[in-house]
Every structure is written in structure tokens, then in C-alpha cells.
N, C-alpha and C positions, 0 to 999 in steps of 0.2 A: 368191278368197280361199282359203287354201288352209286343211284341215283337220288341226287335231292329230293324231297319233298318242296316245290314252290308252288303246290297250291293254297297257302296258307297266306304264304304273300303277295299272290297275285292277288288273292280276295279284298289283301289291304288293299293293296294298290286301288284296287277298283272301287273301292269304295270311298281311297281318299279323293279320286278322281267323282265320284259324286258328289262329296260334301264340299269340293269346291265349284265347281259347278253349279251347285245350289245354293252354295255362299256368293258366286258371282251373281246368281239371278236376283239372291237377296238383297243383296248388294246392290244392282241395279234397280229394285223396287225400292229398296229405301232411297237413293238417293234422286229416284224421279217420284215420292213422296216428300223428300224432303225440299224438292226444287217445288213441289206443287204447295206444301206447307210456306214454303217462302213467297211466293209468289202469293195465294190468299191472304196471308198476313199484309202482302205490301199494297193489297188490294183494298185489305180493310181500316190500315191506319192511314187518318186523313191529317190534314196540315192542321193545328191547330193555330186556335187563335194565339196572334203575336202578345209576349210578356207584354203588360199597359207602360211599365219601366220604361223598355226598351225602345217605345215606340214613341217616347215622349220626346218635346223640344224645348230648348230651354222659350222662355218669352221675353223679351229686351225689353226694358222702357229706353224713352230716349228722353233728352229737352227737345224743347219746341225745333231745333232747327234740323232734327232726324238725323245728328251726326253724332252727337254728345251723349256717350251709354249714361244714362243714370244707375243702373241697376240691374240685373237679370232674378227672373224666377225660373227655380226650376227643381224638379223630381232629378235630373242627370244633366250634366254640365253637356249639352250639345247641340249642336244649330248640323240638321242634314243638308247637305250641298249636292246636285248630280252629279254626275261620273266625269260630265263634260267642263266643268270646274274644277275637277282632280286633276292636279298634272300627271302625264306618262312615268315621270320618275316615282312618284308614289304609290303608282299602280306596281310599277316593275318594280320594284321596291318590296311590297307589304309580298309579292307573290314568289319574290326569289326567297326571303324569309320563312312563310311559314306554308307553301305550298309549290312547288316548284311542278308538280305536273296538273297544274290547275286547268290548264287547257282542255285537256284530254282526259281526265278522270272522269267518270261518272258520279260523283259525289261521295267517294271513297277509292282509296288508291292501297289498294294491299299490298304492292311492290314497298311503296313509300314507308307502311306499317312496320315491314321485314327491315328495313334498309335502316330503320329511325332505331329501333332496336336494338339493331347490330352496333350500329355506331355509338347509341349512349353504352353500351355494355365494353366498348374499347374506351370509351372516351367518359373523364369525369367531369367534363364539362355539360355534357347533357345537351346539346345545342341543340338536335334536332329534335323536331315535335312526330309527332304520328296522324294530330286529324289534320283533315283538308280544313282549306277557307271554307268550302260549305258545310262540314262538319261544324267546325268556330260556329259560324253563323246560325246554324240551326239552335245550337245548346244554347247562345244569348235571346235566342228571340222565342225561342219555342217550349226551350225546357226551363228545368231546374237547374240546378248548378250540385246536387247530390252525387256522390260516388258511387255506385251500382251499376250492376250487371247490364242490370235492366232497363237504365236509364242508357246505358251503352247501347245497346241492341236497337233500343227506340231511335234512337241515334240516327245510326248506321242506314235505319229503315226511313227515316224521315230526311238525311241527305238527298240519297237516290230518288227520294219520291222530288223533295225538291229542286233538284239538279234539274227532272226530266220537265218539271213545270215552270220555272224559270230560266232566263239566257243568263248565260256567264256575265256578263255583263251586269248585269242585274244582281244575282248576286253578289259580286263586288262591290257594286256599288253599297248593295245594302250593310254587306260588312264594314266597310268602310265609314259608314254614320254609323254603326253600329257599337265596335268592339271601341273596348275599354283598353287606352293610351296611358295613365297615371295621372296624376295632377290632380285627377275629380274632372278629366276628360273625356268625353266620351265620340268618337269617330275622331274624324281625323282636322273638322274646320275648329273645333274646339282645343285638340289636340296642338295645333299649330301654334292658334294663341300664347297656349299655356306654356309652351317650351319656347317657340321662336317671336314670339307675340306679333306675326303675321295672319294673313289668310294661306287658307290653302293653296289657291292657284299658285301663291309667290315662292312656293317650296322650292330650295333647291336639288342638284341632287343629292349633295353630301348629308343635307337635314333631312329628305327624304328617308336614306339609308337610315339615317339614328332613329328616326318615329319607327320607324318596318323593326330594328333591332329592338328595341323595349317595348316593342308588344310582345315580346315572350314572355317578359315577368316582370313588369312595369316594379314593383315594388324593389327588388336586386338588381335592375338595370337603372334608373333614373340618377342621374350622379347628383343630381339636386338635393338628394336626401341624405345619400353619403358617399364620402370621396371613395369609398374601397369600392364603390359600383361602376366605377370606370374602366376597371382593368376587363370586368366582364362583357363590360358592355363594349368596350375595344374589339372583344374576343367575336363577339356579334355582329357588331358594323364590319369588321372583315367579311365577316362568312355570308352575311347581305350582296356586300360589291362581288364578291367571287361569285352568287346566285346571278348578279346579273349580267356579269361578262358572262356568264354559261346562256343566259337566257338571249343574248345578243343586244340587251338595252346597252349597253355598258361598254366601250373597250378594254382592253387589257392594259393598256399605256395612263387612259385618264382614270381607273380603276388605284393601278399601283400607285396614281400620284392622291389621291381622296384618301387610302388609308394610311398615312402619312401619320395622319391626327383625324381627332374627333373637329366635327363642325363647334364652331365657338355657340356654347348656348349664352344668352342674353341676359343679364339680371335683371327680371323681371317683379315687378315692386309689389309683396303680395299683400293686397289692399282688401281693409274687413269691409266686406259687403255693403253692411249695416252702420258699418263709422260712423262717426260723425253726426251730418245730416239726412245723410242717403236714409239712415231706419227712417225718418221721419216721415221722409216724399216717398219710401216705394212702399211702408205700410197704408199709406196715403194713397196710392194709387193700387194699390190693390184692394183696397176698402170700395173704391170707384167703382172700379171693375164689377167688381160683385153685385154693386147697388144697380150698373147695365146689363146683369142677369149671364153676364162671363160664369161658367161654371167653377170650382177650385180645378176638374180637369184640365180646363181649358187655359187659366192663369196660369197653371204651374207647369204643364208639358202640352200646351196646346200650339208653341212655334209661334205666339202672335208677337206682333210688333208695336208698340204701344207708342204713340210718338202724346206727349204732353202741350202743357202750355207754358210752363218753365221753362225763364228763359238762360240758356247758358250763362250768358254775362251778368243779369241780375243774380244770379243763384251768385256768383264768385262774388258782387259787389254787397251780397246780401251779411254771406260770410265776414267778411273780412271789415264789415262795418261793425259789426257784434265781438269783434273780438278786439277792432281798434275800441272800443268805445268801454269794453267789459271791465270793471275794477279786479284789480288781481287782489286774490289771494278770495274768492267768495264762493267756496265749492256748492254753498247751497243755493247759489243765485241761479236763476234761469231766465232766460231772455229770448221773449217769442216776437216775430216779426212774418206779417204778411202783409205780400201785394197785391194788389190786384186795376185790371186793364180796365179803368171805366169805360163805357158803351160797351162792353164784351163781355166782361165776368171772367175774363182770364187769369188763372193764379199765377202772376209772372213772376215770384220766389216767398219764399217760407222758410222759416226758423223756426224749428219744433221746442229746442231746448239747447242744453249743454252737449252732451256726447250722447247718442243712444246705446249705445253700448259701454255705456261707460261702466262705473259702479257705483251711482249714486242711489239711494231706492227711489226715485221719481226720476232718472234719465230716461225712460221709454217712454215718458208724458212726453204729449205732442200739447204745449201747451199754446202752440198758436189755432189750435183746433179744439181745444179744451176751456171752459169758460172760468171767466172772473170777472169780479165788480170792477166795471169800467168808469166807476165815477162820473166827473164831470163831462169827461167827452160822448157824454147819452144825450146832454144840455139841446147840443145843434137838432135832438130831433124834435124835442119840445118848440126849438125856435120855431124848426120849419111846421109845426102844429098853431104854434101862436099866429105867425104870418098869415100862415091859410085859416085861420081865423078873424081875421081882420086888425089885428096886430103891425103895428111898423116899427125899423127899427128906433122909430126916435121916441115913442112909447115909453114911458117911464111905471117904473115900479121901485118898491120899495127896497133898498139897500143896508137897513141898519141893521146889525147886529151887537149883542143875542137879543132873537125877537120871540120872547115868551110867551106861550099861547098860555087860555082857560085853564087846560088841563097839566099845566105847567112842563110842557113838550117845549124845548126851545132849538132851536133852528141857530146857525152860527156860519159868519164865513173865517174860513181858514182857520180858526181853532187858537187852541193856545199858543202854537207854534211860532206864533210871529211874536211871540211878547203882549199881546194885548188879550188881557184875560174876556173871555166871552166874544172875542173875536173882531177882525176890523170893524168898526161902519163905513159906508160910502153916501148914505143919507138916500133920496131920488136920484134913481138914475135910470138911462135911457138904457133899452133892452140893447143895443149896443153896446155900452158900455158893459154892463151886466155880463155879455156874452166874453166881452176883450179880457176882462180881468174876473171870470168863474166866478159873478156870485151867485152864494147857494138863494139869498134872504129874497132875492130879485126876480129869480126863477118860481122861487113857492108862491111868490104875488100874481106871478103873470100864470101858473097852473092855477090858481084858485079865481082868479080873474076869467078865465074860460067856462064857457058852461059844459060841464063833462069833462073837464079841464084830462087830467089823468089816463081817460079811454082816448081822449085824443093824440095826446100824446105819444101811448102805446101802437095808435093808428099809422100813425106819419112813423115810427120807426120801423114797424111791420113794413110800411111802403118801400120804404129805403131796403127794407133789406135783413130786417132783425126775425126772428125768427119768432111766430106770437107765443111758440111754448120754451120760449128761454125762461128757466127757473128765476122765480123772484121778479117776473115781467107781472107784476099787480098795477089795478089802477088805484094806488092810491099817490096823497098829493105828494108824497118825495120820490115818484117817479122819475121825474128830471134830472136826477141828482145822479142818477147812475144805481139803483140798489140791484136790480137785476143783474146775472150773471151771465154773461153774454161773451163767445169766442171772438179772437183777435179777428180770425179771417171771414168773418160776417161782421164786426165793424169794419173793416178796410173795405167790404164790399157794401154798402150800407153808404160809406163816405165819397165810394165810386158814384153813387147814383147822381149825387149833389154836382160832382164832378164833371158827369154827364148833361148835367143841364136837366134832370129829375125825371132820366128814365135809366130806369133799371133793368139789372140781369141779374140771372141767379148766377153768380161762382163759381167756375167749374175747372179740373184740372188735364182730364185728358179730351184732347183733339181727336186723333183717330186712333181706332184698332185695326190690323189688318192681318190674313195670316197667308198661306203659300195660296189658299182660292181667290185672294184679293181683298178687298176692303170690307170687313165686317162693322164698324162704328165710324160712323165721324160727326161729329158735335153741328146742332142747330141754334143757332144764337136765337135767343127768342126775347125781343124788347118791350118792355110796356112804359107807358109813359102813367109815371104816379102823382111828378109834383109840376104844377105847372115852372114855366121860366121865369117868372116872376118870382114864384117861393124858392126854388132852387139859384137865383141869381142874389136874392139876398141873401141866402146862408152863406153862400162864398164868400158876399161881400163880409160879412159878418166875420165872418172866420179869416177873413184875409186880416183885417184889423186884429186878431190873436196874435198873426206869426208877426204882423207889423210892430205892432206897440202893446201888447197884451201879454197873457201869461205866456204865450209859446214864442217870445222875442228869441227864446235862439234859433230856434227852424229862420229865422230871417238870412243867416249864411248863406241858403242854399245859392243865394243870389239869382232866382228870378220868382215869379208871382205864385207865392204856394199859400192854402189856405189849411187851418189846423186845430185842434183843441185838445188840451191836456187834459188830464186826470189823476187822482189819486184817491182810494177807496180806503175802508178802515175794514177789520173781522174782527168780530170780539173774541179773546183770546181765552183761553182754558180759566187764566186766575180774573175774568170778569173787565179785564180790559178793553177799550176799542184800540186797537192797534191798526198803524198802515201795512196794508198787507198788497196792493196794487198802484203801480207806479204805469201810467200809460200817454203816449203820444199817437194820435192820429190826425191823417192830415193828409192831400194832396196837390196834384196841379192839373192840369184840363188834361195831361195825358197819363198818370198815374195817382193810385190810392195806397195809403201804405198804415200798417195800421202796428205798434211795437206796443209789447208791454213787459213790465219786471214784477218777477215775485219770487216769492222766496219756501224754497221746500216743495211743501204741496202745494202751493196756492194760498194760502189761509194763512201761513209762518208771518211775524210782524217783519218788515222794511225798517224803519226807524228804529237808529240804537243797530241795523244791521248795517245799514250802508252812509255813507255821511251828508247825502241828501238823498231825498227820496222822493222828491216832487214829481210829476208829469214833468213838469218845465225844463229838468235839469237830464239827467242821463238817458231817459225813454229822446227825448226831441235830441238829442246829440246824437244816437242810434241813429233816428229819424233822421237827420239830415245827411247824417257820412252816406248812409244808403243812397236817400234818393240824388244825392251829386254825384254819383258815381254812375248810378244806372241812366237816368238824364243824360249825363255827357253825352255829348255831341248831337240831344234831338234839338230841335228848336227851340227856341220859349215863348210860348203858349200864354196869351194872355186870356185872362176871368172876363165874363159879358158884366156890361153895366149893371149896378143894382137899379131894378126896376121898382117906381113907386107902387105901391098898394093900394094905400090911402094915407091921410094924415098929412105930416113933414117930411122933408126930405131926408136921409139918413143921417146925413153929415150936420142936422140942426136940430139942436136938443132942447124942446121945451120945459119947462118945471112941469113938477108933476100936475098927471091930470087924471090917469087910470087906475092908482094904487087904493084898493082894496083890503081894508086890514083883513083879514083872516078871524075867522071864532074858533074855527076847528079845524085842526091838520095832525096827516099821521107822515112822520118825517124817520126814516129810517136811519138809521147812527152807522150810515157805510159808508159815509162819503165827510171830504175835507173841501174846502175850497183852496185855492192855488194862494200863494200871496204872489202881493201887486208886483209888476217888475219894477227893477231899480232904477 
């Protein structure tokens, strides 16, 4: 019998027995290179800085009573809350969803990888996800949002590094303000809002369940967007409550009764931002902001809380006078109204325009912060110039009209309008009177009667309140008349001063800033006293005779002591017209200044031939009163201090003339109308 040859294959043998041998040893080098290559890598990648996005807060304004949201800014719809203001149902909730071994993972769960796999490959539902919560959370705060290898890997390696440097806890919480709910929400206190229009503490658990469920795919889950997202989202809120009977939040009895049905979601009333009036006040207070050196980071995701001076109830009584009062059918009318807190300078509501969003091309003018010729209601500042010059009001000047100078400039009160060509006369009259019924012819007598008559003038409105670089604020002699072009809410605050008994404040809208470190602004009233009580006690009285028996006889409704002056301005138009193109009521009481004006277009568009009156006297003072009886209601009434003599007569006794000074030269600018007399 012959015998094998197995030395041939014993040689193999031995040698396959070395090459695996030396493939294990390789083997075991590489794989304690590759544990050492992972380990320097996890050593070298550090946490970066958080996305600026993601870390941002929305910023609230409020009205003055810190309960009333005016408006939110913001880079991401989100207010973060702690973990100890998330209710248990939320937390067990977001964790039976989309991490269920959150506890125990290390900031990656490879079981869960396998398992998330397997099951979307049986299932075309796809339900279950593969990263952890702190995966989520890393890729929102840390990375990009790119599909790559590499951005994976980074990932993975920036979990673990996270996990080991923050508590679970921590984490959580942060995903939680973090991730992205649908709606344009971001964590979960905005989240709330947006679907249950609560806070988060108040979550239940069945609404818990649905926030945890439509963080999968906010977009195919929200039924808000389309009814066929509810069948999936069904499918989710199941697989939530089963997460957390497994997790032990949950029983099994109150489980099977929750998936029943979805929680009822709320119809929630989706309101433009910007509507309305809101453009008008939060570009308004974010113009503020800026000028107290708030950054744009800080306005827009800085979390502050901005409380105003607006006050709730004025803002609705402010509205709703402008629109009882508004003529229908006048798209291009616009109608500005501001108030303000005499002794304080508080802007207690505003009326920018028609709609800020509307479609008209001048609806984003804020024209109560934007100027026009205020006509005759500039008058009261000349008075209180004349006064503190030694002027009273029984002082007489001249009243006739057209009064034709040298240069053949002529000067008119109320114009053609009344029927009397070259305008009424009133002959002498006492700077009272002058004041009750806007004459222009009276006013040019007692400014050229003054020495420096015009810089004076300009002085005492500057005092009050006017700003000395408002365009068209020249000293010349029809200063008084209104040429300058001057904002609503610096007259209102101008007529506060008078109000105040002749000490002023600057205007201001917001009260305090604060953000999660505590109070960063809060407003310092700062008073100066400009006119004594004397000059300020006669303007009142002066003005009080307006709303009494003068051109602003309708403000007399309001029914208690308010003091007032109309106005209406002219623009010369493209084909060489003067046109009315400013229609204004201002005017207040010892505890409010309110100051309304109408015009038409830009600003400059004619009034007359648009509207069917277009006086001070008639729709600006009807504005004016619906307002101020509403916001009034229920405070006291405020009586005006006695007019204080100066020198001279008593107010209430009108001597013939004795001060009227013809004029040789004047420059009278063609922007102003005098009011006609009341009926």
C-alpha cells in the first residue's frame, strides 16, 4: 500500500496557521490603532461655538401694563424656559418619541441605530428615527444641517464629547428650547403657544404626546396644514403613549383611553405681525431701542422684554376713534394721532396711518412721527412768546383782512373759502380773541410788534417742545402761522408742556428693558421748567376759549375742561396751486395731550375737493374728542389753574386798540388758511 505524500499539506496548513496568527496580531494592532485614532480625534475635537440662530430669543414688547404683547422680534419664534417649567409629561413624552434609551446612552446608542433600521425596512411608515436627543441637539446648535459623511462622523464625535460634559438633564432641557416644533416654533414654550395657545407648564398629557409626535416631521405631521397629516400623525401619537407606558410615565388603562382621538387643537387666529397699527409702534420701538445703544443682536434674539408706555386701553380707544370718525370710501386718506402723559413725556397711544401692511405706497409712513405743516396750531407758541414778552391777553392787534404790504405780499384770514373774497375782517381785536377764532392778520401784528419778534417765537416753541431743526422752522415774520413742518407726536408733546403748567419732558416710548440677568433700562423722567405759570396759565386759558366758543367748538363735547387749537395748512401743488393739504386738531386736559392730523397721499396731496370739509375744526377735533372721552373715562376732571395777570387788563376785558403796529415789511409764507368763525 502505498503512502501519501502530506508533507505538502502540512506545509499549507502551517502556514495558514501563520497567516492567521499574524492576521490576528494585525488585527489586534489595528484595532488598538484604531481605538487610539478615535480616542485622539475625540480628544482633538472641541465643542464649538453654539449656531448665533439657535441661541437666539424671541424679544416681547409689551403695553405699559406688562401683560398686553404688542409684538415680538425675533431671528426664531422662541422664548427658553427651564426644565423645571416643563412639565414630566413633556419630558416623557419628547423621550418615549424620539430616544427611548436616553438615560443610559452615551450620547449615541448603536442598539437603537440597528433596531431604527430594521424596523423602517419592515415598516413604510418609517417611524422610528436613529439619532439620540443628543445627537438632535448637537446637529441644531453645533453644526450644519448638510448631508455628509463627515458632518455624520462630526456628529457622533461631538455627542459623546457632549454627553460626557453635560448632565442629562441639561441636555434636555437645552433640546427642548431648542428643536424645531412647526408653526415658525421653536422649543417647546413657543411651541405650546402656537398649537395649544398656552404656556408650557399647562401641557396636558394627551397635547404633550402630539408636540413629542410632530417633532418627527413637523411639516407631514401638523394637521393644521393639511387634513391628510392626521392619519400619520395618529399613527405617531400611538407610538408616543406605547413609548411611554414602556417607559412607566404612562399606564396602560389611561394610555388605551388617550389614543381614543387626537387632543382637540384650538383655532388659533393667525394675526399679521405687522397689521394694522402694531408696524407702526414696534417699528417705533425698535427705532428706540437702537437710539439706547440695544444692539440689532440684542433686539432681535437678545430674550429682552421690553415693557412700553402705551397704554392698553388708550391704544383700543385710540383705534376705534379713527375709524368711528374716518369718511369711508378715502383709500388715500391717512390719519395720524398721538398722545402724550403731560409731566412725563409718556407716549400713551399712536396712530401711525391706515394699515401698515396694507397696499397702499405710503401705508408704512408712520405719519404721526413724520412731519407736516401744522398751520395755525403753531399760533399758541407765539402766544406764549408774546405773553413772556409782555403781552396780555386783552392786547389788541390788528384783524383786517387782505392786509397788503409795500411789496404787495398780502396776508388773509381764511381765504376765499368762506365767500368773502380776500378774506374775513375782524377789525381790532384782543389777542384773545385773535387766538379763539385763528387770526392770521392778528398774529403777523403781535410777531412784528415784538422785538426779534420770529426768533422769539421759534424760542418758546423750542421750549415747549418743537424740535429747533424741524424744516421750514425760519425766523421769519409768518412763523406763527404754522410754515414749519413739524410731527404730530412732538406737537402733542409741546402742548403737554402747557398742560403741565410749563415744564416739560422730552417724549419717550419705552419704560423698561430687561432680559433673563434682570433689568437692563428703565426710563429717568428728567423735568425742566421753560415757561413760567403765569405764561403757561394763560395759554390754557386762551386755548380753553378755542374749544369753548372758538374755532375748536366741537372738542367742547368732550364734556369737561379741555383746552385746544385747530389748524389747516396749504402745499403748492405741481399745477402752481396752493392747495389744503393739512387738516389738524390739538389740544388737551391737565392729565392728557393728544395731538391728530389728516392728509392725504404723501403728505403734500390737496384735502379740499378730497374730503367735504377739511378744516382743523371739523373731522381732526371729532377724531379728537371720540379719543380723548374714551381714554378719560372714568379719570376725574381736572380743572385749568386761573389765568394769571401779566400786566395790562384783565383777559376777560377787551380795550380798543392800543398796540397795533402797521407793518412796512413782512415775509408771510402761502402754507397756512385761517379756520372760519364758528356758527
Amino acid at each position: 500500500m502505498k503512502m501519501r505524500d502530506l508533507s505538502g499539506w502540512a506545509k499549507t496548513r502551517h502556514a495558514a496557521k501563520k497567516t492567521a496568527k499574524w492576521g490576528a496580531i494585525l488585527g489586534f494592532v489595528g484595532l488598538i490603532a484604531l481605538a487610539i485614532a478615535v480616542y485622539i480625534t475625540y480628544k482633538m475635537i472641541d465643542i464649538p461655538d453654539p449656531n448665533k440662530d439657535f441661541q437666539a430669543q424671541t424679544t416681547t414688547v409689551y403695553f405699559s401694563d406688562g401683560k398686553h404683547v404688542l409684538g415680538q422680534f425675533a431671528l426664531q419664534n422662541r422664548e427658553s424656559i427651564p426644565l423645571e417649567k416643563m412639565p414630566n409629561s413633556i419630558q416623557d413624552a419628547v423621550i418615549s418619541a424620539e430616544d427611548r434609551s436616553f438615560e443610559t446612552n452615551l450620547g449615541l446608542d448603536p442598539k437603537g441605530i440597528v433596531r431604527a433600521a430594521w424596523s423602517n425596512f419592515r415598516s413604510d411608515s418609517g417611524t422610528q428615527g436613529a439619532s439620540t436627543i443628543t445627537q438632535q441637539y448637537v446637529k441644531v446648535l453645533y453644526l450644519s444641517q448638510e448631508r455628509t459623511y463627515q458632518r455624520k462622523v462630526k456628529e457622533a464625535f461631538l455627542a459623546v464629547k457632549v454627553r460626557d460634559t453635560l448632565s442629562r438633564d441639561q441636555i434636555l432641557e437645552g433640546y427642548l428650547n431648542t428643536i424645531y416644533f412647526g408653526r415658525g416654533a421653536y422649543g417647546i414654550q413657543a411651541a405650546s403657544s402656537a398649537y395649544f395657545d398656552k404656556d408650557a407648564k399647562d401641557l396636558t398629557v394627551r397635547e404633550s404626546a402630539l408636540l413629542a409626535a410632530v417633532l418627527n416631521s413637523p411639516g407631514t405631521l401638523d394637521p393644521g396644514i393639511a387634513r391628510a397629516n392626521r392619519e400619520p400623525l395618529f399613527e405617531r401619537y400611538r407610538y408616543v403613549l406605547d413609548g411611554m407606558v414602556e417607559r412607566g410615565s404612562l399606564d396602560a388603562e389611561q394610555a388605551a383611553m388617550f389614543e381614543r382621538r387626537l387632543p382637540r387643537l384650538p383655532e388659533i387666529q393667525d394675526i399679521n405681525a405687522y397689521g394694522g397699527q402694531r408696524g407702526y409702534l414696534l417699528t417705533l420701538v425698535q427705532s428706540k431701542l437702537g437710539e439706547l445703544d440695544f444692539s440689532d443682536d440684542e433686539i432681535n434674539g437678545g430674550g429682552l422684554k421690553v415693557v412700553t408706555t402705551l397704554n392698553w386701553q388708550d391704544h383700543r380707544a385710540a383705534v376705534r376713534a379713527v375709524k368711528q370718525s374716518r369718511p369711508p370710501g378715502k383709500p388715500q386718506l391717512h390719519i395720524a394721532l398721538a398722545s402724550i402723559e403731560p409731566g412725563t413725556g409718556a407716549l400713551r397711544a399712536m396712530i401711525g396711518g391706515r394699515n401698515y401692511t396694507g397696499d397702499g405706497p405710503q401705508d408704512q409712513i408712520n405719519f404721526a412721527t413724520r412731519g407736516s405743516q401744522p398751520g395755525s396750531t403753531f399760533k399758541p407758541f407765539a402766544l406764549a412768546a408774546g405773553l413772556k414778552a409782555g403781552f396780555t391777553l386783552a392786547d389788541t392787534f390788528d384783524g383786517n383782512s387782505p392786509y397788503t404790504l409795500p411789496d404787495n405780499t398780502t396776508v388773509r384770514n381764511e381765504g376765499e373759502s368762506s365767500g368773502v373774497p380776500g378774506g374775513f375782517s375782524y377789525g381790532p381785536v384782543s389777542l384773545l380773541k385773535a387766538t379763539e377764532d385763528s387770526i392770521n392778520t392778528a398774529y403777523i401784528d403781535m410777531t412784528l410788534s415784538m422785538e426779534n419778534g420770529p426768533e422769539k417765537i421759534i424760542g418758546a416753541a423750542a421750549a415747549a417742545g418743537i424740535p429747533r431743526n424741524a424744516p421750514g422752522l425760519n425766523p421769519n415774520t409768518g412763523v406763527a402761522l404754522g410754515s414749519a413742518t413739524v410731527k404730530p407726536v412732538d406737537m402733542a408733546n409741546a402742548y403737554a408742556t402747557f398742560a403741565a403748567q410749563g415744564r416739560r419732558t422730552d417724549w419717550y416710548v419705552i419704560d423698561t428693558v430687561s432680559d433673563s440677568s434682570g433689568l437692563r433700562y428703565e426710563h429717568n423722567e428728567r423735568v425742566e421748567r421753560v415757561f413760567n405759570p403765569a405764561v403757561s396759565s394763560n395759554v390754557s386759558y386762551a386755548l380753553q376759549q378755542v374749544v369753548e366758543a372758538g374755532t375748536g367748538y366741537n372738542a367742547g363735547e368732550l364734556g369737561r375742561p379741555a383746552a385746544g387749537k385747530t389748524g389747516t395748512a396749504t402745499a403748492l401743488q405741481p399745477n402752481g396751486e396752493q392747495r389744503v393739504s393739512s387738516s389738524w386738531f390739538v389740544g388737551y386736559t391737565p392729565q392728557l395731550a393728544t395731538a391728530v392730523t389728516y392728509v392725504r397721499g404723501d403728505g403734500n396731496n390737496p384735502l379740499d375737493g378730497y374730503l367735504d370739509t377739511f378744516f382743523g375744526a371739523d373731522y381732526p377735533t371729532e377724531t379728537w374728542t371720540a379719543y380723548m372721552k374714551q381714554a378719560l373715562q372714568g379719570a376725574p376732571i381736572a380743572q385749568f389753574p386761573e389765568p394769571v395777570e401779566l400786566q395790562g387788563e384783565s383777559p376777560t376785558s377787551v380795550p380798543p386798540s392800543t398796540t397795533y403796529v402797521a407793518p412796512t415789511t413782512i415775509e408771510v409764507p402761502s402754507t397756512t388758511t385761517s379756520e372760519p368763525p364758528p356758527p
